[in-house]
Backbone as a chain_set.jsonl record, in Angstrom:
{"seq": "XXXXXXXXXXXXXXXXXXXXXXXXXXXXXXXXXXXXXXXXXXXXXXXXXXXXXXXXXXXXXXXXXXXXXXXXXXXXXXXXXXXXXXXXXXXXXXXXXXXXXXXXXXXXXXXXXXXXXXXXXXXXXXXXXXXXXXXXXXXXXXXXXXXXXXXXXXXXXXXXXXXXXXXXXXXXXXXXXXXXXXXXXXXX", "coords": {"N": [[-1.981, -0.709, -34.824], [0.268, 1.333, -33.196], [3.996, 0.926, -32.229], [4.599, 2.209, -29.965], [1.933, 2.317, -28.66], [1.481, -0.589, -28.751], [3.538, -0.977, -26.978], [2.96, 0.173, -24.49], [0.861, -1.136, -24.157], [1.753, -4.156, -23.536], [3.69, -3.473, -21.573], [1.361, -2.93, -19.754], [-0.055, -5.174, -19.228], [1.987, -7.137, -18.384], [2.565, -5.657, -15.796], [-0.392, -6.138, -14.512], [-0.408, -8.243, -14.583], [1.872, -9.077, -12.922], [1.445, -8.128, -10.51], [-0.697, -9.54, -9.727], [0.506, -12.119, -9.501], [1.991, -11.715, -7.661], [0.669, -11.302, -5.42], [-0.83, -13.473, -5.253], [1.035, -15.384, -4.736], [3.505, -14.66, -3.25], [6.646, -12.841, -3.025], [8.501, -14.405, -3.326], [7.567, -16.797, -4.178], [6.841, -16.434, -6.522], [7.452, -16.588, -9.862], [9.435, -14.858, -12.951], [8.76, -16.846, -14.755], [5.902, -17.48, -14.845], [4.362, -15.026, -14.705], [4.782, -14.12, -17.409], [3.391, -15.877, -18.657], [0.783, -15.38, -17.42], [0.364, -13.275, -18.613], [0.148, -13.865, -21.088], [3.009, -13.925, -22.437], [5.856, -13.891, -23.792], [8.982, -14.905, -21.761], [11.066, -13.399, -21.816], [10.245, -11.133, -22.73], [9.7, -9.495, -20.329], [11.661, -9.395, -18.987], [12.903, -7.384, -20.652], [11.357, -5.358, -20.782], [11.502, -4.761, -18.098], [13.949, -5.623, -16.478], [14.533, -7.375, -14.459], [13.789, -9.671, -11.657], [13.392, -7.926, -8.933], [13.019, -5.483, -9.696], [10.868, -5.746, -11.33], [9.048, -6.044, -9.378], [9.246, -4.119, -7.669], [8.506, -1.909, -9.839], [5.402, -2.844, -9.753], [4.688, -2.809, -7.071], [4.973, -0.16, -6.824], [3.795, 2.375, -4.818], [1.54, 5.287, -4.25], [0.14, 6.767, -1.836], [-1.323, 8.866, -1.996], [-2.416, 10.489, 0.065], [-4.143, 12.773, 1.727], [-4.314, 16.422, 1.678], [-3.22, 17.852, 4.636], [-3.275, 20.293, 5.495], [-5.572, 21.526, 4.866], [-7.669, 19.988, 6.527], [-9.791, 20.34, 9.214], [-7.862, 20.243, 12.727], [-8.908, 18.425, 14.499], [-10.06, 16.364, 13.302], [-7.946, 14.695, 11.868], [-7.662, 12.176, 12.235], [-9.72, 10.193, 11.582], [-10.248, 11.196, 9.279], [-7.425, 10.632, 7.682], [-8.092, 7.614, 8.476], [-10.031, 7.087, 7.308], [-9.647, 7.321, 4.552], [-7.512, 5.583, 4.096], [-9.047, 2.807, 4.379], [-10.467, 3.623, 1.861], [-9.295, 3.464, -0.083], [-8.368, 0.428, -0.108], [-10.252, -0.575, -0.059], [-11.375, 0.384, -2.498], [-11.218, 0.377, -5.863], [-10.911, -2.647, -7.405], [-8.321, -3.068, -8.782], [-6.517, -1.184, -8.246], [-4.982, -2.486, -5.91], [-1.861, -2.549, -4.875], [-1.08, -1.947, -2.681], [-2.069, -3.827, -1.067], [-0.711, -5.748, -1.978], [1.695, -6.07, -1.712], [1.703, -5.265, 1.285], [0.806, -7.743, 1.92], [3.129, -9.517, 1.075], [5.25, -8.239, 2.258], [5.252, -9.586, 4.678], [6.802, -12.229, 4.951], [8.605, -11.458, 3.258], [11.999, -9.667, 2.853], [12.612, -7.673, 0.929], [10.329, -7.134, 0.191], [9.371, -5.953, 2.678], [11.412, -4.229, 3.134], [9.994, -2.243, 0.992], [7.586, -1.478, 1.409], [8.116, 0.028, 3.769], [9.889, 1.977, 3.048], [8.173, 3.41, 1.588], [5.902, 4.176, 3.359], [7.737, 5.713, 5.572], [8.574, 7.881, 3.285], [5.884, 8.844, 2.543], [4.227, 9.04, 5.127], [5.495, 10.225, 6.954], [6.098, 12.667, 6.389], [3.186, 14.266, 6.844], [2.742, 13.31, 9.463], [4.919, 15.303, 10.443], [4.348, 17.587, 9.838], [1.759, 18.105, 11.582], [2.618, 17.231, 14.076], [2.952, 18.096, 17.492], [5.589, 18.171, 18.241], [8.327, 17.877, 16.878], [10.62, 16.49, 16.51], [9.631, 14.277, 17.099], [8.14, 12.86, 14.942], [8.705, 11.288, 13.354], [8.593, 8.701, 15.015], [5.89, 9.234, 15.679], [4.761, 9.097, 13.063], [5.173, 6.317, 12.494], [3.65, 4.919, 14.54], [1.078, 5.513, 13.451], [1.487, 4.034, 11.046], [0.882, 1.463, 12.229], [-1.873, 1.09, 13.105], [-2.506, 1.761, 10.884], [-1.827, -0.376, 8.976], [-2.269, -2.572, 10.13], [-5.08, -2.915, 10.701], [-5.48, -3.021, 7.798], [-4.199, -5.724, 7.132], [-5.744, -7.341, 9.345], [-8.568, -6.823, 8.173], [-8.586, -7.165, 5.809], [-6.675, -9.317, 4.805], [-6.195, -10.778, 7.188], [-8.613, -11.412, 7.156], [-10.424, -11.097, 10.067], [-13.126, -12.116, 12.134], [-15.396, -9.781, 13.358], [-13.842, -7.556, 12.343], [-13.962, -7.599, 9.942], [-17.203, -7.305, 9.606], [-16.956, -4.717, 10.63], [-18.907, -1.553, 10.013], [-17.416, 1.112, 7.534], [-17.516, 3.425, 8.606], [-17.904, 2.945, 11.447], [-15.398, 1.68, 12.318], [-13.732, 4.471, 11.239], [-14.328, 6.102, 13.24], [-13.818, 4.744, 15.465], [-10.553, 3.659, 15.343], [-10.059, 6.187, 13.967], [-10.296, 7.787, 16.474], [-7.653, 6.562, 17.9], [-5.547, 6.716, 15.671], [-5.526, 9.994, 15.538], [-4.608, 10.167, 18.081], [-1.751, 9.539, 18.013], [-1.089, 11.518, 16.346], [-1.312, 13.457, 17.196], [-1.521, 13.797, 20.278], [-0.537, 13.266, 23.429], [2.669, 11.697, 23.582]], "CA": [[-1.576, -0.208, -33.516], [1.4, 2.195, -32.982], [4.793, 0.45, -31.766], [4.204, 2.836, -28.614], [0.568, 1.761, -28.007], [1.62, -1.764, -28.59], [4.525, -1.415, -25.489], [2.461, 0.173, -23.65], [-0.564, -2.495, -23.939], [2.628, -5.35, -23.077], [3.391, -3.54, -20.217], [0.318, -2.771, -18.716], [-0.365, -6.73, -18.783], [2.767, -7.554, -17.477], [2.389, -4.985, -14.702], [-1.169, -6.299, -13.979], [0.12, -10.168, -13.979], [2.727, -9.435, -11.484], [0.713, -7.767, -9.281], [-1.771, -11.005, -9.344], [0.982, -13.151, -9.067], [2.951, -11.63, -5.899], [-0.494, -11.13, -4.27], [-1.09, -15.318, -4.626], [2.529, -16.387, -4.158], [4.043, -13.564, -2.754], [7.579, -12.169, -4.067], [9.961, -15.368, -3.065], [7.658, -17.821, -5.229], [6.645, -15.945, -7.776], [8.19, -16.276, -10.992], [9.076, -14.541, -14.071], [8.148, -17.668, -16.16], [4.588, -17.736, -13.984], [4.488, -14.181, -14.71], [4.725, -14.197, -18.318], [2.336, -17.051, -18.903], [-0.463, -15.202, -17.008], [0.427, -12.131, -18.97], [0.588, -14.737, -22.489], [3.917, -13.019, -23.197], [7.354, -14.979, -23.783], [9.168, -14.315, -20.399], [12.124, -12.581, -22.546], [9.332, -9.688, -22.691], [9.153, -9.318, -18.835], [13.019, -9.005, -18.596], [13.327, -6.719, -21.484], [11.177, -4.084, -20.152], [11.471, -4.617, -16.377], [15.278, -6.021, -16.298], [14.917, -8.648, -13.132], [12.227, -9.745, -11.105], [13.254, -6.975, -8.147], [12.556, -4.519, -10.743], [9.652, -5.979, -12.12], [8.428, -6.281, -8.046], [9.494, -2.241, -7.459], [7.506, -1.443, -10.997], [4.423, -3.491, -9.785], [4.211, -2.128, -6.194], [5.094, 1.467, -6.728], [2.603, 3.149, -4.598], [1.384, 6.375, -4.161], [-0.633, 6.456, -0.554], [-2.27, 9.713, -2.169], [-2.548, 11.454, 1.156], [-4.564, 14.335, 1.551], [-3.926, 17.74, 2.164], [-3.56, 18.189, 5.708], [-3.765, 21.385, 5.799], [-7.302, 21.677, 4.621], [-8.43, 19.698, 7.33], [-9.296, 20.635, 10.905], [-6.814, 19.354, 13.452], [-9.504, 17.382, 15.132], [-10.364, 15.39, 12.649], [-7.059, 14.163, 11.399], [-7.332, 11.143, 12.673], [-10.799, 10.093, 11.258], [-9.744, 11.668, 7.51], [-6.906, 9.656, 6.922], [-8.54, 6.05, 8.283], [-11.58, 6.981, 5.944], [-8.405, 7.432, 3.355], [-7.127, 4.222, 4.061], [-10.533, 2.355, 3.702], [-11.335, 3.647, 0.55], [-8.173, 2.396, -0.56], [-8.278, -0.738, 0.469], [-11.964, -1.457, -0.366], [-12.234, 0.38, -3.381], [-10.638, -0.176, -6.776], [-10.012, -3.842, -6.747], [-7.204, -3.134, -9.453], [-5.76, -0.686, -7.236], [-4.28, -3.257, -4.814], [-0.826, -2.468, -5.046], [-0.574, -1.454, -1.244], [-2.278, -5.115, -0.192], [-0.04, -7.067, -2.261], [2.616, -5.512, -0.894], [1.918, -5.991, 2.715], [1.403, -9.895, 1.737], [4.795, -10.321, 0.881], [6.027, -8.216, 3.206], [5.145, -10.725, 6.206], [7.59, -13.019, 4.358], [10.035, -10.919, 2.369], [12.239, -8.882, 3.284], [12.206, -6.859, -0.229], [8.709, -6.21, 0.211], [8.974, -4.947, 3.845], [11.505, -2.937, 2.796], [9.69, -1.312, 0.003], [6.823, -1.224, 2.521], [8.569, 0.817, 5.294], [10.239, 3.144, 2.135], [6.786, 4.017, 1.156], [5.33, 4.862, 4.774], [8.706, 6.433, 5.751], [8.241, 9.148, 2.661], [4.466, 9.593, 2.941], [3.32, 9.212, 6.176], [6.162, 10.585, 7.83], [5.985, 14.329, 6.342], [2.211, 14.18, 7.447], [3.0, 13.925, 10.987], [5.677, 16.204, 10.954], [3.133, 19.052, 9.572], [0.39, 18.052, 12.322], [2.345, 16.818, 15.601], [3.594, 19.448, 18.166], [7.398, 18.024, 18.308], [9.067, 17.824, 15.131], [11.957, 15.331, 17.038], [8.678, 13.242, 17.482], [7.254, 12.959, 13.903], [8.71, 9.677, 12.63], [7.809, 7.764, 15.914], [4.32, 9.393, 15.356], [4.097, 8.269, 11.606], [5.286, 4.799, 13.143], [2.933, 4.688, 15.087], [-0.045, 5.624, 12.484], [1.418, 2.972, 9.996], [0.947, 0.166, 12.651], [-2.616, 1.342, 13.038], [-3.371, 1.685, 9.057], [-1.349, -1.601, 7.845], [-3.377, -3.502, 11.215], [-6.544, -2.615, 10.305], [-5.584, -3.859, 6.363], [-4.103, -6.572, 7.741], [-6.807, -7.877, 9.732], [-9.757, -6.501, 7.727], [-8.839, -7.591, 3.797], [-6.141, -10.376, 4.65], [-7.003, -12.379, 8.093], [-10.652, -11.754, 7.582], [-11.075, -11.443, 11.523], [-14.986, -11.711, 11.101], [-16.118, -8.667, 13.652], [-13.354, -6.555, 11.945], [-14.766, -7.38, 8.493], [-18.346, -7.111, 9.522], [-17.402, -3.339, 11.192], [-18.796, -0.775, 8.945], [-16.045, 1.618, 7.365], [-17.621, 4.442, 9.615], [-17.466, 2.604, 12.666], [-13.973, 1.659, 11.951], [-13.359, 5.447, 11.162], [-14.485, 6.598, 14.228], [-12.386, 3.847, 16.519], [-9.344, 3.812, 14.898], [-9.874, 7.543, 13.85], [-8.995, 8.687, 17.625], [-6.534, 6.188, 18.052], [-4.827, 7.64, 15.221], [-5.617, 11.35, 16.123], [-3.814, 10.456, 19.331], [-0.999, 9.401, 17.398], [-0.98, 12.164, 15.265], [-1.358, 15.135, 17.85], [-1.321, 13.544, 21.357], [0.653, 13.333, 24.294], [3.158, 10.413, 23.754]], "C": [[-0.107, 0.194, -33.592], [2.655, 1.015, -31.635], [4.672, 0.613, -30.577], [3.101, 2.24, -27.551], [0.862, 0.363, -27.517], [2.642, -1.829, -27.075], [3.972, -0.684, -24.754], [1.382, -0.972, -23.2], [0.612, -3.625, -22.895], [3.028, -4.798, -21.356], [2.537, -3.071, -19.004], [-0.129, -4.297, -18.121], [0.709, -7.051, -18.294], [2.829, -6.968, -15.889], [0.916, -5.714, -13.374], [-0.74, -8.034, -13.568], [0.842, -10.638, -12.573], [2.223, -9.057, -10.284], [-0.042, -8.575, -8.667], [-1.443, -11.929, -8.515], [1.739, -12.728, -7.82], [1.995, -11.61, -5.139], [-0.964, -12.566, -4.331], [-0.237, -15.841, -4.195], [3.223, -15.94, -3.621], [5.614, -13.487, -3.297], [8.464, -13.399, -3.772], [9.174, -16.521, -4.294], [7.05, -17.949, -6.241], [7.6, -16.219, -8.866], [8.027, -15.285, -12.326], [8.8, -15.029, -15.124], [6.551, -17.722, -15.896], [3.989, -16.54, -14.268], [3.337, -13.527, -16.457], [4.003, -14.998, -19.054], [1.124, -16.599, -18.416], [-0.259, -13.935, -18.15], [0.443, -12.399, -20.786], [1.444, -13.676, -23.193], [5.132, -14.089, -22.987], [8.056, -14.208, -22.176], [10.225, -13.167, -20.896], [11.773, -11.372, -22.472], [9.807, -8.917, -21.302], [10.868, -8.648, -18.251], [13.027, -7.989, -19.715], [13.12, -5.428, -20.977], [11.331, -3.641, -18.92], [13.159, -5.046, -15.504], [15.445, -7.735, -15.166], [13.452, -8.536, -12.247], [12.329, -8.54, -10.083], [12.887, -5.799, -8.778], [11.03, -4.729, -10.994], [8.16, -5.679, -10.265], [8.164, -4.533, -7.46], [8.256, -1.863, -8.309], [5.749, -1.764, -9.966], [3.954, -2.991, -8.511], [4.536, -0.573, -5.822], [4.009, 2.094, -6.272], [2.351, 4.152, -3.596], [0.116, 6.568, -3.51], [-2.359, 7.791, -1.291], [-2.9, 10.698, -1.036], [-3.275, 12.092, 1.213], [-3.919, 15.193, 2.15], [-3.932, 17.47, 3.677], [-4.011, 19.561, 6.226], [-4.833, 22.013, 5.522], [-7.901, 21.047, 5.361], [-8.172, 19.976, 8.562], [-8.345, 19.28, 11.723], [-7.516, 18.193, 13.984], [-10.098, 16.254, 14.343], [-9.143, 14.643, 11.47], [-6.871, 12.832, 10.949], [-8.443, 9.883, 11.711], [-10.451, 10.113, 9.651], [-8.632, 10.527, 7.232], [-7.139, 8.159, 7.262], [-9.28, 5.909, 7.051], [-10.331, 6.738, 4.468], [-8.478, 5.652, 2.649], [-8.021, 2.985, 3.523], [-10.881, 2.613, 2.445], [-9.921, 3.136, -0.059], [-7.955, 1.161, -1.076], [-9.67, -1.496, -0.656], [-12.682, -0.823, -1.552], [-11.762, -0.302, -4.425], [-10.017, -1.469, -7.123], [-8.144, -3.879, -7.551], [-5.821, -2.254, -9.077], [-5.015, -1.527, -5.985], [-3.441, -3.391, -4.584], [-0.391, -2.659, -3.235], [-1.13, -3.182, -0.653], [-1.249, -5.808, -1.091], [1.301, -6.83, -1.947], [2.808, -5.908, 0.63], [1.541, -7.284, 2.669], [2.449, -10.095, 2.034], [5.815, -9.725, 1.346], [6.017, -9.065, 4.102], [6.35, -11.462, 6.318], [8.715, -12.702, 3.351], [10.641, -9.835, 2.871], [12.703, -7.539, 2.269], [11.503, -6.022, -0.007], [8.67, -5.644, 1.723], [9.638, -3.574, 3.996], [11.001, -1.882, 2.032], [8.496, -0.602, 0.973], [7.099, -0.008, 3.563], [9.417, 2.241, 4.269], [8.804, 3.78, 2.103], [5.829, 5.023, 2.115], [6.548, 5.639, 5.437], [8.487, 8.086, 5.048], [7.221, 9.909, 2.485], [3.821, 9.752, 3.927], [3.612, 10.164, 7.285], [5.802, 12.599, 7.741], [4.536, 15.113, 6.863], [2.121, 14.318, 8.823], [3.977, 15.116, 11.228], [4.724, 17.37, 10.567], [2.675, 19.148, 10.66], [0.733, 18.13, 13.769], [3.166, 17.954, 16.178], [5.061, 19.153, 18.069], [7.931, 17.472, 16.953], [9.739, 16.853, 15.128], [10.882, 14.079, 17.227], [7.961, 12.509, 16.031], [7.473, 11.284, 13.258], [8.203, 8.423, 13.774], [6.317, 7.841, 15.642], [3.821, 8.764, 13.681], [4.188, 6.866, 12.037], [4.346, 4.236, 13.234], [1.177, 4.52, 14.129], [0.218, 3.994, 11.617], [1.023, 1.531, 10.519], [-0.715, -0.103, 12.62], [-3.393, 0.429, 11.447], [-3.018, 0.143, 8.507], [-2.249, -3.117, 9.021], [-4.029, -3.357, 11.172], [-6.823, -3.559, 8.709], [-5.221, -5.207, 6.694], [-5.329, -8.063, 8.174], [-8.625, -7.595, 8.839], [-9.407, -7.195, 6.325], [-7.715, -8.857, 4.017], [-6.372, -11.313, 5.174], [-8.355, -12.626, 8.135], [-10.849, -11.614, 9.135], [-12.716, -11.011, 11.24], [-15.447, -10.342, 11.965], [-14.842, -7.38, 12.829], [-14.085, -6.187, 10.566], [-16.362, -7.249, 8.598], [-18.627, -5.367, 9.984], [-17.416, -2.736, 9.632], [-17.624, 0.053, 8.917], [-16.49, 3.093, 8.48], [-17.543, 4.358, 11.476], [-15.858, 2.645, 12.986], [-12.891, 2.954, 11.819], [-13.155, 5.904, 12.404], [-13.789, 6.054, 15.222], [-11.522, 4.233, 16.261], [-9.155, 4.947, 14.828], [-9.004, 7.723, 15.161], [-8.01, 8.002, 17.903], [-5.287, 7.029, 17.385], [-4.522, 9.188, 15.216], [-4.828, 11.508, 17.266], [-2.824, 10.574, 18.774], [-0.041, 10.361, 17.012], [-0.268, 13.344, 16.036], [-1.437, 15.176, 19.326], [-0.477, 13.658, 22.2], [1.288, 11.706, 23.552], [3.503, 9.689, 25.184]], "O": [[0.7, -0.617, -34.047], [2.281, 0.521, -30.571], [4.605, -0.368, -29.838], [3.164, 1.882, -26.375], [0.665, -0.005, -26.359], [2.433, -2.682, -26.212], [4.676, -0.75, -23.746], [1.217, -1.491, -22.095], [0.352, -3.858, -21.715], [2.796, -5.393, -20.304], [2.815, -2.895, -17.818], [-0.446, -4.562, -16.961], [0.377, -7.504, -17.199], [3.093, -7.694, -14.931], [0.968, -5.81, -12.147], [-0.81, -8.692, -12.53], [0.748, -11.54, -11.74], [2.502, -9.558, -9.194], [-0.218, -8.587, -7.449], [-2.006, -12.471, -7.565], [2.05, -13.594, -7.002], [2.27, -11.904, -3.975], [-1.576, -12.91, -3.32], [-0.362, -16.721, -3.344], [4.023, -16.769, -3.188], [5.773, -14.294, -4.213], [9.569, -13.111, -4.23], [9.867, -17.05, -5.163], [6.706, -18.962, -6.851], [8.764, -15.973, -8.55], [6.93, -14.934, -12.762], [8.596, -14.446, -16.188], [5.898, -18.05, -16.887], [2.774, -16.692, -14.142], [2.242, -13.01, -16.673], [3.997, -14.767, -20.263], [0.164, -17.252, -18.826], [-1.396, -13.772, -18.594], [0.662, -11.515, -21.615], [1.101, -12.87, -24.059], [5.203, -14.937, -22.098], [7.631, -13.175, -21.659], [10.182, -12.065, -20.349], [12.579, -10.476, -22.217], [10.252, -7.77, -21.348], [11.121, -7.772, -17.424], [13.741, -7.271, -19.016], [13.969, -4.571, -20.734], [11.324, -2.457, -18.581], [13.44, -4.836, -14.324], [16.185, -8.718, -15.21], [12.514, -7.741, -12.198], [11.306, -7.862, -10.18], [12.288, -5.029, -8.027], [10.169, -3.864, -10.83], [6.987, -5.313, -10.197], [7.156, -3.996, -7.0], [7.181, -1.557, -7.793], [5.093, -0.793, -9.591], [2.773, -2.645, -8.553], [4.357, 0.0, -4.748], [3.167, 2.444, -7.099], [2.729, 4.091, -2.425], [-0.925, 6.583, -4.167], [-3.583, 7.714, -1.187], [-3.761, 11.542, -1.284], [-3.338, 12.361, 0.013], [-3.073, 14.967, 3.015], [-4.846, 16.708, 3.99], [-4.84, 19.844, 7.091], [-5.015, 23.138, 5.988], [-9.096, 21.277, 5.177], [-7.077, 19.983, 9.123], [-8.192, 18.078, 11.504], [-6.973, 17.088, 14.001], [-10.592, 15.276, 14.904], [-9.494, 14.146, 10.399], [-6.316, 12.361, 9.956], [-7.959, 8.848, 11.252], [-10.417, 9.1, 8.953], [-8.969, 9.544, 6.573], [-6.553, 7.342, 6.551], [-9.254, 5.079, 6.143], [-10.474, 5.909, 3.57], [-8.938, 4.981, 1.725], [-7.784, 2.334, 2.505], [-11.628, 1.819, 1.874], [-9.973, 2.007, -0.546], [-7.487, 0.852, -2.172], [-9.853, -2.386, -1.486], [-13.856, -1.028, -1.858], [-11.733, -1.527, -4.301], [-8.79, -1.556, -7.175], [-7.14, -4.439, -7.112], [-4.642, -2.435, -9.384], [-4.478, -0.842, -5.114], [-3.344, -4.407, -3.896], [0.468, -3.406, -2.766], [-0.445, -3.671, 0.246], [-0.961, -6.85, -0.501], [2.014, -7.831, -2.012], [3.702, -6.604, 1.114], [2.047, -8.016, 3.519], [2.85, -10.71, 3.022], [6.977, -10.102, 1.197], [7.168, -9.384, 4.4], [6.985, -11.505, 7.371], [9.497, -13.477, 2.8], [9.923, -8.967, 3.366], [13.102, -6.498, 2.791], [11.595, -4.796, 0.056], [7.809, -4.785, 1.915], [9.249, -2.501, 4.458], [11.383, -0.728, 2.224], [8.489, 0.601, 1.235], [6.229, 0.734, 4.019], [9.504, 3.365, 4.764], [8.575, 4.776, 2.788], [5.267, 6.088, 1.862], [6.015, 6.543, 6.08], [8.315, 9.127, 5.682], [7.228, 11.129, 2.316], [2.845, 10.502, 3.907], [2.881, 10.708, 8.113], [5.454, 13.423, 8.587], [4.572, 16.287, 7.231], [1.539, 15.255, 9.369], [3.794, 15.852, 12.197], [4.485, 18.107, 11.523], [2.94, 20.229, 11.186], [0.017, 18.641, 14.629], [3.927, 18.647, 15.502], [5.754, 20.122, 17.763], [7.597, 16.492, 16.287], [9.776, 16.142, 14.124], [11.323, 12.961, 17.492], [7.214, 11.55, 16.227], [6.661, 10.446, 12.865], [7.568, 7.424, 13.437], [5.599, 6.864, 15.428], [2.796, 8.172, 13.341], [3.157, 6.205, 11.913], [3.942, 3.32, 12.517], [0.381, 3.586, 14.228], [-0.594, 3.07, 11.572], [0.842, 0.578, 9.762], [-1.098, -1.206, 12.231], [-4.091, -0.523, 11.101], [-3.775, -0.459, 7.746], [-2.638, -4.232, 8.672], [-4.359, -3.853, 12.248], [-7.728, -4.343, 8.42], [-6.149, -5.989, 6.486], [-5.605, -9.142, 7.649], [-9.625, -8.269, 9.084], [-10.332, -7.858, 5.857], [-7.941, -9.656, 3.109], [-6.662, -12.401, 4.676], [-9.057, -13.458, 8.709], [-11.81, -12.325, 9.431], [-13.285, -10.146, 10.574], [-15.999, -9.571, 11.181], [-15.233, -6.213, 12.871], [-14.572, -5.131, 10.161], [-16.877, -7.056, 7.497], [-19.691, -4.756, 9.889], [-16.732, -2.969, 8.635], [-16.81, 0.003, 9.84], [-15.572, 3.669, 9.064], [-17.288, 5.179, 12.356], [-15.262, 3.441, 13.712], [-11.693, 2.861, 12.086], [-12.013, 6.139, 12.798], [-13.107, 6.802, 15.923], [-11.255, 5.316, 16.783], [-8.167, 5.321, 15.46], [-7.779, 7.798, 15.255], [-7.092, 8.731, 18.281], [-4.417, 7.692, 17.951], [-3.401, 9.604, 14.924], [-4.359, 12.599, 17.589], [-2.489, 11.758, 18.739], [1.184, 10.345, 17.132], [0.769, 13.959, 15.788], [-1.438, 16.287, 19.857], [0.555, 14.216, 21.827], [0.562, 10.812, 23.117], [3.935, 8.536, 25.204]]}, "num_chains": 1, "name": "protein.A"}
């Protein structure tokens, strides 16, 4: 195996460890010796390639919402398209979980809420400004969406509320959808 291959293999397992471990302990009691032991790497590794645990925490929840086009979809169904988004998100890829282990340790860090509110700031925000009639309105309106999308994950994949987790994802679309459609393209 190629020097390359080999640091990539090290930090794909360190990447996947930390992601494990901030999503059980969340980012204050996580460690990088806890880290490196799930990842059976000396911890020396973990700092070498990632420098510090806020680094290693940035690396590990870097994530890319993936949006869709808006402009390929009708206006009236805005709202509907990106819940369904969100949902498949959420509920597909379990190794994809970057965005739930994230809002974990936001609740309780203030790291992770900032990285949190960076993330929905740069993607959600340019989304409304495309879609909603007032331009001076667009970041209240993404606001407003993110309270929606991260309360839905929230309550559906973290508190378990049982009729949230028993609604199908098309029910769920269709509620939340116009909520967020109001959001999006409504009166405020």
């Amino acid at each position: 195996m190629s020097s390359q291959r080999r640091s990539d293999t090290t930090r794909a397992a360190i990447l996947r460890a930390a992601r494990e471990r901030f999503a059980a302990d969340g980012y204050q009691r996580a460690t990088i010796r806890a880290i490196a032991a799930d990842a059976a790497i000396d911890p020396s590794m973990v700092m070498r390639y990632y420098g510090n645990k806020a680094q290693l925490f940035a690396a590990a929840v870097d994530v890319d919402l993936r949006l869709p086009d808006v402009a390929g979809i009708p206006r009236d169904r805005l709202g509907e398209t990106l819940v369904a988004h969100f949902i498949k998100r959420w509920e597909g890829d379990p190794a994809d979980d970057a965005l739930l282990t994230l809002l974990r340790s936001a609740a309780t860090d203030d790291t992770a809420a900032s990285r949190l509110r960076d993330i929905f700031a740069a993607q959600v925000a340019p989304v409304a400004l495309a879609v909603c009639p007032d331009p001076a309105e667009a970041a209240m309106r993404a606001g407003l969406v993110a309270t929606q999308m991260l309360g839905l994950a929230l309550c559906r994949q973290i508190l378990r509320l049982p009729p949230v987790v028993a609604a199908t994802p098309s029910t769920l679309v269709t509620q939340v959808g116009a909520t967020v459609q109001r959001y999006l393209t409504g009166e405020l």
